[in-house]
N, C-alpha and C positions, 0 to 999 in steps of 0.2 A: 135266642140263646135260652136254655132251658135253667130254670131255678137248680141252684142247690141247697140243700136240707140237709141239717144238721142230723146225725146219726142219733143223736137224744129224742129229734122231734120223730124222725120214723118212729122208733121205739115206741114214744107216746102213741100213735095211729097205732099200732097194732094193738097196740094192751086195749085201746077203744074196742077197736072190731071185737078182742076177745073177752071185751065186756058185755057184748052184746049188740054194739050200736050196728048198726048196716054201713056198707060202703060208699050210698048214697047222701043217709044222713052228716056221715063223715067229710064224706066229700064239699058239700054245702056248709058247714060248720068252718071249716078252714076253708076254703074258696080255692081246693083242690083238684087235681083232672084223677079222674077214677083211676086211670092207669098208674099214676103215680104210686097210688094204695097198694095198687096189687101188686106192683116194683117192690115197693118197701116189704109188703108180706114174704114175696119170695124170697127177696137177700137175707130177711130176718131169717126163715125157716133155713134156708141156705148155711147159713154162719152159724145157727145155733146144731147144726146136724155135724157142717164139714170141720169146725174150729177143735173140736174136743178131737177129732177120730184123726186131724194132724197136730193135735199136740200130742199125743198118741205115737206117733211114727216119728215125729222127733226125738219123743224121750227112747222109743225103741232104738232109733238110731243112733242116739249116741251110747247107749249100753252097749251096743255090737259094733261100732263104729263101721258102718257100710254104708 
């Protein structure tokens, strides 16, 4: 069964990588599987892209109610 991680601790991994550290250094620091990282990068990039452009179409939505 695979671990679950808290949406705080991805969080923390990314702000690392975007501090600098490498994926490997990361990975070894927490006793991580590299794919994990790159899960977490993507949903981060994901949710910081899609969250705003549908909160966006809901507030469009209910101004014209459709």
């Amino acid at each position: 069964m695979a671990k679950k991680y808290e949406d705080e601790f991805k969080l923390m991994i990314v702000e690392l990588l975007q501090s600098g550290q490498s994926v490997n250094s990361v990975s070894s620091e927490y006793n991580l599987n590299v794919s994990m990282i790159y899960n977490s990068v993507n949903l981060m990039k994901k949710t910081l892209v899609i969250s705003p452009l549908l909160q966006y179409y809901q507030k469009a939505r209910n101004v014209f109610d459709f």
